[in-house]
C-alpha positions in Angstrom: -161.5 21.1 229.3 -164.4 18.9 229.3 -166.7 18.1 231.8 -165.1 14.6 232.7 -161.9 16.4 233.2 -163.6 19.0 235.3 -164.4 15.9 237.7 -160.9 15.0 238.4 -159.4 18.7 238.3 -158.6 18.3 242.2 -157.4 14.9 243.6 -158.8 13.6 246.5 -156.7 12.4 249.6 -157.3 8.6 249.1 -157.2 7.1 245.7 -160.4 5.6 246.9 -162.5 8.4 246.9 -162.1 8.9 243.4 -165.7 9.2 241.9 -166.6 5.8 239.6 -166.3 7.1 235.8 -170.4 6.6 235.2 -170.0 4.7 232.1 -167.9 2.4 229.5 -167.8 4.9 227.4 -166.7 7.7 230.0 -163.6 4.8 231.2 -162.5 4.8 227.3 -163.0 8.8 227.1 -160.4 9.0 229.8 -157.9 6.7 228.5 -158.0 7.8 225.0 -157.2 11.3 226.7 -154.4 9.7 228.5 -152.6 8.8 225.6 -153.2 11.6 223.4 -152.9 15.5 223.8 -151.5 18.5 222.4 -151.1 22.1 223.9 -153.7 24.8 222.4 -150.5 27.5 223.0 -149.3 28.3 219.5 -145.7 28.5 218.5 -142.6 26.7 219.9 -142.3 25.6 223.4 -139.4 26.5 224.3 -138.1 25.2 227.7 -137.7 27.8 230.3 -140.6 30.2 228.7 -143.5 30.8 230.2 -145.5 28.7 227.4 -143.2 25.5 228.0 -143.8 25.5 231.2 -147.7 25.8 231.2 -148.0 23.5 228.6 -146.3 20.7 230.7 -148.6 21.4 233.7 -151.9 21.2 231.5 -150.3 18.2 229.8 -150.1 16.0 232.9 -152.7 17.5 234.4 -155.4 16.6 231.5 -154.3 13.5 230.7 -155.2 12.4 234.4 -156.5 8.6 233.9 -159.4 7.8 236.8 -158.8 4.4 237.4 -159.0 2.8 240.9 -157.1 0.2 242.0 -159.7 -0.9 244.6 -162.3 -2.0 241.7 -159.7 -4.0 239.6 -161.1 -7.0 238.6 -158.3 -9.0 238.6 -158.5 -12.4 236.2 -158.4 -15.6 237.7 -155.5 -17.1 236.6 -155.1 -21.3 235.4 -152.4 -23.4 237.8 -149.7 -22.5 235.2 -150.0 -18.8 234.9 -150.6 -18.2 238.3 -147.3 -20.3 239.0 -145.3 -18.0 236.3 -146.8 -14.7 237.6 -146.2 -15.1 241.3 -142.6 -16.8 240.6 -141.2 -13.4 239.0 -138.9 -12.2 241.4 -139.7 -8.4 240.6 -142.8 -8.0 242.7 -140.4 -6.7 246.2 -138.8 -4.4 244.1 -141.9 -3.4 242.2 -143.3 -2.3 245.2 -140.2 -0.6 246.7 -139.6 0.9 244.3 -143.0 3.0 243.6 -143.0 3.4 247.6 -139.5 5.4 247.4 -140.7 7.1 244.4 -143.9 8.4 245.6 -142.2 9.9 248.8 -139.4 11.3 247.1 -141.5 13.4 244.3 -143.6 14.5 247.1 -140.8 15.6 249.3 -139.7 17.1 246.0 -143.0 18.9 245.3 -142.8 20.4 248.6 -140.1 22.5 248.4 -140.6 23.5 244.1 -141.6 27.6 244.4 -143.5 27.2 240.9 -146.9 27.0 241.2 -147.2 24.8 237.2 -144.3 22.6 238.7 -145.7 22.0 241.7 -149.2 20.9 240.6 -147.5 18.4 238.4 -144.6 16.9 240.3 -147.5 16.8 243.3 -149.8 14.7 241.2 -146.9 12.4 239.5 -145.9 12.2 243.6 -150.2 10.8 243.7 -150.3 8.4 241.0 -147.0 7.0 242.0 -148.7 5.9 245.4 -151.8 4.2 243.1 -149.1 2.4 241.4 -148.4 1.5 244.8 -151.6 0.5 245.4 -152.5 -1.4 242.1 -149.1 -3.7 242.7 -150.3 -4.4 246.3 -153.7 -5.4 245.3 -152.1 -7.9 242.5 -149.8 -9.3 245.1 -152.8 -9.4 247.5 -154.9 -10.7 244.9 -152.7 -13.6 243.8 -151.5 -14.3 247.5 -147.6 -13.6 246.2 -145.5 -13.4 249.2 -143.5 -10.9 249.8 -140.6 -9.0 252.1 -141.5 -7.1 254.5 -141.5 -3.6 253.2 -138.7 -1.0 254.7 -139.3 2.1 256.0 -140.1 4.8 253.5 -137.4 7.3 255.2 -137.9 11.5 253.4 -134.4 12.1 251.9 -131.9 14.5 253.3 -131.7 15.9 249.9 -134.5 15.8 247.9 -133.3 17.4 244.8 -130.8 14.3 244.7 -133.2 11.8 245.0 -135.9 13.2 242.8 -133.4 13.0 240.0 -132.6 9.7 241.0 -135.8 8.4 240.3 -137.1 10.4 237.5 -133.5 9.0 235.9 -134.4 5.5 237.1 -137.6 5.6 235.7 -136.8 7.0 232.2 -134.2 4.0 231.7 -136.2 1.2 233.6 -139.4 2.3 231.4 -137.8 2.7 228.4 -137.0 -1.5 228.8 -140.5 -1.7 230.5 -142.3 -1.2 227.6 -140.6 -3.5 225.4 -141.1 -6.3 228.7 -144.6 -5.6 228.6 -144.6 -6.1 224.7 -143.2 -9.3 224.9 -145.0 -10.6 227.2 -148.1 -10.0 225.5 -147.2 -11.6 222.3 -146.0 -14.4 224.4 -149.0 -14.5 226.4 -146.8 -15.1 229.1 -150.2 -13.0 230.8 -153.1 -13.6 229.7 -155.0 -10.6 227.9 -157.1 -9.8 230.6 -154.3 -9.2 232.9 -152.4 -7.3 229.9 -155.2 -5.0 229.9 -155.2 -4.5 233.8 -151.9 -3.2 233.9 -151.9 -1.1 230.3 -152.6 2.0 232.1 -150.6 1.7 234.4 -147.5 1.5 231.3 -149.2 4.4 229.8 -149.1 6.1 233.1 -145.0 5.4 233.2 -144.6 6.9 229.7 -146.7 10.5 230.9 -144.6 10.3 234.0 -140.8 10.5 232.3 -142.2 13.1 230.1 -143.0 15.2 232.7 -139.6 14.1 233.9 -137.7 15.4 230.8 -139.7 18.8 230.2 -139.2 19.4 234.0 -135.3 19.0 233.5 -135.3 21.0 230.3 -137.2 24.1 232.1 -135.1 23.6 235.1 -131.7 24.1 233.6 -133.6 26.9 231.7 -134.3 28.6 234.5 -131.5 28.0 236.7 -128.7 31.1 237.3 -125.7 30.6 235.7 -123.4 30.4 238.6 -125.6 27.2 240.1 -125.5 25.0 236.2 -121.7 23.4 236.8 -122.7 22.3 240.4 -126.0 21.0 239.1 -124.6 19.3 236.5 -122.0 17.7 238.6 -124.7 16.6 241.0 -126.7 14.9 237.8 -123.4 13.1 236.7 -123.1 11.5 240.2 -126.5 10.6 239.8 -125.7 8.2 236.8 -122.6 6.7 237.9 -124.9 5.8 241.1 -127.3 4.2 238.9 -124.8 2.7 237.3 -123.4 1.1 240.4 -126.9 0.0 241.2 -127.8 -1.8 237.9 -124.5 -3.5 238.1 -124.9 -5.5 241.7 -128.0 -7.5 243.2 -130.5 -5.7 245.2 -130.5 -8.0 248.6 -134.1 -7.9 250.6 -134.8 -10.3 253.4 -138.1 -12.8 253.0 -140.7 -13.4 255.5 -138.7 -16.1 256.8 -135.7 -14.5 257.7 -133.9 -15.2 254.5 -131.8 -13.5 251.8 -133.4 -13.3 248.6 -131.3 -11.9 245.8 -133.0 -9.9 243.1 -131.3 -8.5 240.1 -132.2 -4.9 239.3 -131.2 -6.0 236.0 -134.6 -7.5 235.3 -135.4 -5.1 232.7 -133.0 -6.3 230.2 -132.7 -10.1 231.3 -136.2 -10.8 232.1 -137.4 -12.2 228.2 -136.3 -15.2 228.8 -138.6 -15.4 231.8 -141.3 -14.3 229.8 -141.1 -16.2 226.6 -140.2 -19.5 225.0 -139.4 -17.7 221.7 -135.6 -17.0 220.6 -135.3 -13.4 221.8 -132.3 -12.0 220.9 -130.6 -8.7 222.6 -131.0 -7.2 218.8 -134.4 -8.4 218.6 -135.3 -7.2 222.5 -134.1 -3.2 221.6 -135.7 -3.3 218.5 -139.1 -4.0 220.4 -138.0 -1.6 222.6 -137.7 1.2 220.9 -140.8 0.5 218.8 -142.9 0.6 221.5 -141.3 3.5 223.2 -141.9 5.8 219.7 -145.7 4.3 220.1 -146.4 5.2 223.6 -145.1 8.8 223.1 -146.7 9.7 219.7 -150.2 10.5 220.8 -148.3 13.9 222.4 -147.6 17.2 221.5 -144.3 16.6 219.5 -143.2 19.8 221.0 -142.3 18.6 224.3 -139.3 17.0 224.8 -138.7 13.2 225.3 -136.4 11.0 227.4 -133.4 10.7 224.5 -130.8 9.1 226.5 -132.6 4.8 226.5 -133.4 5.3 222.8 -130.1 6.9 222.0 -128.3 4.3 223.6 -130.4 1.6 222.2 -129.8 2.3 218.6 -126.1 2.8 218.8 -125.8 -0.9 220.7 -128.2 -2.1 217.1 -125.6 -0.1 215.4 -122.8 -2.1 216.9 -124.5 -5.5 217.0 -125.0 -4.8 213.3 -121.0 -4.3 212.7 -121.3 -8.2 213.9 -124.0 -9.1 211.6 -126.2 -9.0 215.1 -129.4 -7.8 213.5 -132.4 -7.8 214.1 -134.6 -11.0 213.3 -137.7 -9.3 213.6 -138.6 -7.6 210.2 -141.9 -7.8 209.9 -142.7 -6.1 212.6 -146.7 -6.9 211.8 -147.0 -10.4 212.3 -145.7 -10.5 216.2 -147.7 -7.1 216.7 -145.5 -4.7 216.8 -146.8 -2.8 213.7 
């Protein structure tokens, strides 16, 4: 480990008192390591073994990007932008969202035995709080107004709701990416702000990795006579999410009044974000171009959310049956090469 690693071996209580990377070329050292790394253990890693499981603990801990929120320099934005930015209506949810998960992995953490796991799911619990943080400095930043936040309540059962969100996050990311894609190319944001929030993506894709090796080594590990209950408890986790991502999310506004917002804004949100001709073909395509980019820089030996992807290229499959193809075929000139 080098010796910018050494610095952020142990995280501090407040994202704050993270120590300034000195230089520019220190804050690119730390993102390159964030996107790429590969385990020095030779041979397979094979979930459940001793090897797997060390290798996912020095995987998320070294790739550990030092940015702080609190030193953002966030862009000032032009009448227009600003109007599209703060009119999203993701930005109560966003927050939510990362609040609940950053409690819930935490709870989790506390009660994991493993001392690999525990570092890891601990620190994903951390950096799920600075997402927190770097959403409420944008809202703060852009004076986007928001609902009053609910109470962050500890779950009565953690192990339920820490596969809730790490199976939330490894479907809403795997759309994420190709959101963040499009608006790019679009320059629905403007580059600056593009580049605010691309650690923060790359962050997302590290996180459901951990996700996925923790599940694999989990069900490794696990005695025989708990799997059919545990497996039970992870299909009731999906038809929940599925119930979830069917309906509206309702919050309350600062005035007292209901605002409906569509958990669904993963898939429907291009045509927020662009003026171009989209199509569902064209979206998944994106989608799971930029998901195979985020993930290569890593150790191929760990294991990767399948599920997204795997559904993604059967619905191209099908849209295909109905001459639904993709329009995008050269994936170059709109940057996706």
């Amino acid at each position: 480990m080098n010796a910018l690693a050494d610095i952020y071996t142990r995280l501090p209580d407040s994202i704050d008192d993270l120590p300034a990377p000195p230089n520019e070329a220190a804050v690119e050292e730390a993102d390159y390591r964030s996107r790429h790394w590969s385990s020095s253990i030779p041979g397979p890693l094979k979930p459940g073994s001793p090897e797997h499981k060390r290798a996912v603990a020095d995987m998320f801990r070294e790739t550990f990007n030092p940015y702080r929120p609190s030193v953002i320099n966030w862009p000032k934005l032009d009448p227009v932008t600003l109007r599209r930015v703060t009119s999203l209506p993701i930005w109560d949810i966003a927050v939510q969202t990362e609040g609940k998960a950053r409690l819930r992995m935490a709870a989790y953490a506390n009660v994991v035995t493993d001392p690999d796991m525990k570092d890891a799911i601990s620190r994903n619990a951390w950096e799920e709080n600075r997402h927190k943080e770097v959403l409420s400095k944008l809202v703060e930043a852009y004076g986007i107004r928001m609902a009053p936040e609910p109470p962050y309540i500890e779950p009565h059962d953690v192990e339920w709701a820490y596969l809730v969100t790490g199976f939330s996050e490894c479907v809403d990311s795997f759309f994420a990416f190709g959101l963040f894609k499009v608006a790019q190319t679009s320059h629905f944001f403007p580059e600056e702000l593009i580049e605010t929030f691309e650690p923060v993506m790359q962050e997302e894709c590290r996180h459901i990795l951990l996700f996925a090796n923790w599940l694999a080594w989990y069900r490794a590990v696990m005695p025989a006579w708990k799997r059919p209950w545990f497996e039970a408890k992870v299909l009731a986790v999906w038809v929940f999410l599925i119930y979830e991502r069917i309906g509206l999310a309702k919050s309350v506004d600062g005035e007292g009044n209901e605002q409906a917002q569509d958990n669904n804004f993963t898939v429907t949100g291009t045509k927020e974000m662009t003026n171009q001709d989209i199509t569902l073909a064209d979206f998944l395509e994106i989608c799971l171009t930029e998901n195979d980019k985020r993930f290569s820089g890593y150790d191929p030996r760990l294991l990767c959310p399948k599920l997204a992807p795997n559904l993604a290229r059967t619905a191209l499959w099908v849209l295909g049956l109905f001459g639904k193809k993709p329009a995008i075929l050269n994936k170059a000139e709109v940057g996706l090469a």
